[in-house]
C-alpha positions as CSV (number, residue, x, y, z in Angstrom):
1,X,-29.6,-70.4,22.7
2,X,-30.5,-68.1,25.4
3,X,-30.3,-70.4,27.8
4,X,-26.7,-71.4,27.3
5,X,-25.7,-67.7,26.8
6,X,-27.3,-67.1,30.5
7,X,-25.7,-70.3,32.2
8,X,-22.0,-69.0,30.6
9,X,-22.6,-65.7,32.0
10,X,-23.6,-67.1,35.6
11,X,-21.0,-69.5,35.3
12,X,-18.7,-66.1,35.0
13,X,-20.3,-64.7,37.7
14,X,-20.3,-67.8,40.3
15,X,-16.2,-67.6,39.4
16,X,-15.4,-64.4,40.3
17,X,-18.0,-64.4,43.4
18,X,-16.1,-67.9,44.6
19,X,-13.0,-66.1,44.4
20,X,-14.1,-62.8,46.2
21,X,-15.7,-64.5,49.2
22,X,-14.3,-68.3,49.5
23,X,-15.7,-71.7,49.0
24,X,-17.9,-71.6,52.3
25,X,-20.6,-68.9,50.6
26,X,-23.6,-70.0,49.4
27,X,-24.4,-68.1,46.3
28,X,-27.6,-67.1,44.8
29,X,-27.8,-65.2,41.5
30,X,-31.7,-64.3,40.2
31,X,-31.8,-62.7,37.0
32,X,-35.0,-61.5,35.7
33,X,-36.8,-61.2,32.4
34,X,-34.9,-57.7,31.6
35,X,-31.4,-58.3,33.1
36,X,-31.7,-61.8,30.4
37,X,-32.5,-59.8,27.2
38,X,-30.0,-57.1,28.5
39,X,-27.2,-60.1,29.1
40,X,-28.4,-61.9,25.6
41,X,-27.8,-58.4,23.9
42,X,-24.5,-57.5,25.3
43,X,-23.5,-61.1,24.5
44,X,-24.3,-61.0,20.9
45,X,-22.6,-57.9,20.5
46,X,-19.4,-59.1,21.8
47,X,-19.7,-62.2,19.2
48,X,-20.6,-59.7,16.5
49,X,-23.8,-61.0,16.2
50,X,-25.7,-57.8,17.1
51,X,-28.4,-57.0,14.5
52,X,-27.0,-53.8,13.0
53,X,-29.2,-51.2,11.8
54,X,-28.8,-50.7,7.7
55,X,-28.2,-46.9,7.3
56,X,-30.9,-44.7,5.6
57,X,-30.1,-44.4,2.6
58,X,-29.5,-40.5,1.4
59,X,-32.1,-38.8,-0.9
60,X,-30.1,-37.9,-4.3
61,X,-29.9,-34.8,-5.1
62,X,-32.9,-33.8,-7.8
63,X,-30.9,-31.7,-10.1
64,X,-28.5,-35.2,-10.3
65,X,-31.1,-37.5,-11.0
66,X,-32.4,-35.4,-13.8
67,X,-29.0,-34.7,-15.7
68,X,-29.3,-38.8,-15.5
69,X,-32.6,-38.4,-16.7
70,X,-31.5,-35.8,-19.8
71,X,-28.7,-38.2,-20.4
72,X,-31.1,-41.2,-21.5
73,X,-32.8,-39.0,-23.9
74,X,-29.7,-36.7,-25.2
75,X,-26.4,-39.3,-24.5
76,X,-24.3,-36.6,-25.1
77,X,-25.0,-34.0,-22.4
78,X,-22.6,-33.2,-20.4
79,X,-23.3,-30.3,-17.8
80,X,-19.7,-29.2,-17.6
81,X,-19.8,-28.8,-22.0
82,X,-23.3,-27.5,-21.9
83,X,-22.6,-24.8,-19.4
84,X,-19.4,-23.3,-21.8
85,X,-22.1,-23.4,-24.6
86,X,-24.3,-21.2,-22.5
87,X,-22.0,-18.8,-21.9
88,X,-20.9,-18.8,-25.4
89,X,-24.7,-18.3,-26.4
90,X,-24.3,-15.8,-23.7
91,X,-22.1,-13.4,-25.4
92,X,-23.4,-13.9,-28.6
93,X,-26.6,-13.0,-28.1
94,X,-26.0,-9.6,-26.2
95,X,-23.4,-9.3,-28.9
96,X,-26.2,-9.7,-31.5
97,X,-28.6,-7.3,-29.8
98,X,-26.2,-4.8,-29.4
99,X,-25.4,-4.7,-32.8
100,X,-29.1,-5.7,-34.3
101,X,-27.5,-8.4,-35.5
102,X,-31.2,-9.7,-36.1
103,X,-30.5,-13.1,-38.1
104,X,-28.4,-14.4,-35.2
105,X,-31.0,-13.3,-32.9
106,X,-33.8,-15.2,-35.0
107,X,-31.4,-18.5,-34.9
108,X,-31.0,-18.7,-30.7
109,X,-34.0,-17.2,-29.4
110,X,-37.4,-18.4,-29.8
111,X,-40.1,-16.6,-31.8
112,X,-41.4,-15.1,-28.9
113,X,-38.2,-13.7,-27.0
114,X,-36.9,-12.6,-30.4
115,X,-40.0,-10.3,-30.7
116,X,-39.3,-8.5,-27.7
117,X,-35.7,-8.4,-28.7
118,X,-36.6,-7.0,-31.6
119,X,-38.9,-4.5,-30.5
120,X,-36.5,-3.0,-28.0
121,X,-33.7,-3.1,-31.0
122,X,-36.3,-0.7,-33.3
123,X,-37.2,1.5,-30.1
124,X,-33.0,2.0,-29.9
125,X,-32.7,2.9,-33.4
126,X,-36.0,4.7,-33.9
127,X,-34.4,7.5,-31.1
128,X,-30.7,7.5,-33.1
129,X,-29.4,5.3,-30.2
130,X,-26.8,3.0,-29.6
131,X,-26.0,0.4,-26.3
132,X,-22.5,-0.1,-25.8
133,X,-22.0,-3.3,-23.0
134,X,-19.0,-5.5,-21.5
135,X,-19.8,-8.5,-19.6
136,X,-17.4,-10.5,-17.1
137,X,-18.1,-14.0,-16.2
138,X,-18.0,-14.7,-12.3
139,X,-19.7,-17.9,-12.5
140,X,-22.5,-19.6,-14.3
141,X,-24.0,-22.6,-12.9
142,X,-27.3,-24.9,-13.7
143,X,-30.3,-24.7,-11.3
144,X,-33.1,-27.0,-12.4
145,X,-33.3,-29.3,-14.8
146,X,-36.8,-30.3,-16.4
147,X,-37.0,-33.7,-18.5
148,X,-40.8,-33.5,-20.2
149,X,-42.4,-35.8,-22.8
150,X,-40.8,-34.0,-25.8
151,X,-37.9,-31.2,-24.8
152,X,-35.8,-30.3,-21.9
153,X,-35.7,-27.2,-20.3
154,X,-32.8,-25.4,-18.4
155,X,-32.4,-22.8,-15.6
156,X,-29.3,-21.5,-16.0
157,X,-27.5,-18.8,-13.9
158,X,-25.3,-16.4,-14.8
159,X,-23.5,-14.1,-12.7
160,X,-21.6,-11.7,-13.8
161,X,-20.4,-8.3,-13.9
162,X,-21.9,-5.8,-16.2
163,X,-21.1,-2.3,-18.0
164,X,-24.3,-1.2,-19.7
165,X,-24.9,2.3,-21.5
166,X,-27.4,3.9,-23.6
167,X,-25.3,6.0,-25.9
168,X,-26.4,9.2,-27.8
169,X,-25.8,10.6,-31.3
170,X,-23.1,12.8,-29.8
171,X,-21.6,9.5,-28.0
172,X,-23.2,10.8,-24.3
173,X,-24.9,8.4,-22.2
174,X,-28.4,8.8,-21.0
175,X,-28.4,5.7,-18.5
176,X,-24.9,5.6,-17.2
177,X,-22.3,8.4,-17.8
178,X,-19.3,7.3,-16.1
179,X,-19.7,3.4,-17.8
180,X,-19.8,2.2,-13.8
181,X,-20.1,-1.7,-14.1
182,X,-22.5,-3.5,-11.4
183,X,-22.9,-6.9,-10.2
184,X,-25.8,-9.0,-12.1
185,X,-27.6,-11.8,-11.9
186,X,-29.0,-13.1,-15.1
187,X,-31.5,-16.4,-15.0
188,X,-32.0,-17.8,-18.6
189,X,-34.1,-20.9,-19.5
190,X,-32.9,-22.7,-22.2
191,X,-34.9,-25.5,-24.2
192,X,-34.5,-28.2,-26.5
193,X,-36.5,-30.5,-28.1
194,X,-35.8,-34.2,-28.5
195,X,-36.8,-34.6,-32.2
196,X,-33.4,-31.5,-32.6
197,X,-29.7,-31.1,-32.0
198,X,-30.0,-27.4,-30.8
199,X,-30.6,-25.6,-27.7
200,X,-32.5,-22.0,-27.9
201,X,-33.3,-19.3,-25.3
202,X,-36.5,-19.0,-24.4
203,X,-36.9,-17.0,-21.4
204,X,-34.7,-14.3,-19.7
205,X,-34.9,-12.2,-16.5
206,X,-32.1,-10.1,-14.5
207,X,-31.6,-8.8,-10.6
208,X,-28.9,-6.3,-9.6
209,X,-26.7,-7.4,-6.8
């Protein structure tokens, strides 16, 4: 094959050479090892023949492949349906603890996060104190997903803006006088267990922005 590819191209050659200088020239083309791979080459690239490199293929993103993962065991997830849940579970649970509404608490927390919910709920009311709070949703988005043997867990972000305040008997603030409101972010871990229907809060943590 190579051989025919070189003797078309130096049949080229010969042509335009004849053309250039006359019939009387004697011609001599050499053409080494390297000029005949680089000739072969350029040919099979002109008859699309070229070998063409397969590109790499792109490393998926992990947090996809494990919604993919969540959705063999739990069919149903959706990330877009289970993020409006969160914030829902959101609001209702600062909603609960600022109330001491203790029986919602117990039903969306686990045993140990309700404990220290609990325990900061008796501290309030043991001083004849109140929390007042409003919360504004800026965006809330999913950060890891964990598939294990027997639950799921979820990082879940939530930034908002926040009005906290400690209130007193006589309806003073001890924390935050002039109800400012601040920029927070909240990272909560939900979980849920495969052998139930029902996602609970497990872990929570907070930063100031």
């Amino acid at each position: 094959m190579v051989s025919i590819i070189l003797a078309t191209i130096s049949l080229v050659i010969f042509y335009k050479l004849f053309r250039a200088f006359g019939r009387t020239q004697n011609i001599v083309i050499n053409i080494d090892g390297n000029e005949r791979e680089k000739f072969a080459k350029i040919f099979e690239e002109i008859t699309n023949g070229a070998t063409v490199e397969k590109p790499k293929t792109q490393k998926q993103n992990p947090l996809h492949v494990n919604i993919l993962k969540l959705q063999k065991k739990i069919p149903s997830f959706s990330p877009v349906a289970f993020l409006k849940k969160a914030e829902e579970m959101f609001d209702t649970i600062f909603d609960a603890f600022v109330n001491a509404k203790h029986y919602t608490l117990q039903s969306m927390l686990s045993k140990a996060l309700y404990e220290k919910f609990s325990e900061q709920i008796k501290k309030r009311e043991e001083n004849n104190l109140r929390q007042e709070m409003t919360i504004k949703h800026n965006k809330t988005s999913i950060a890891t997903i964990k598939v294990l043997k027997t639950k799921a867990t979820l990082v879940v972000k939530f930034d908002i803006t926040q009005m906290s305040a400690i209130i007193k008997s006589d309806g003073t603030s001890i924390d935050n006088p002039g109800r400012l409101s601040r920029e927070v972010l909240h990272t909560w871990i939900f979980e849920r267990s495969f052998c139930n229907d029902k996602w609970i809060l497990s872990t929570t943590s907070s930063i100031g922005k």
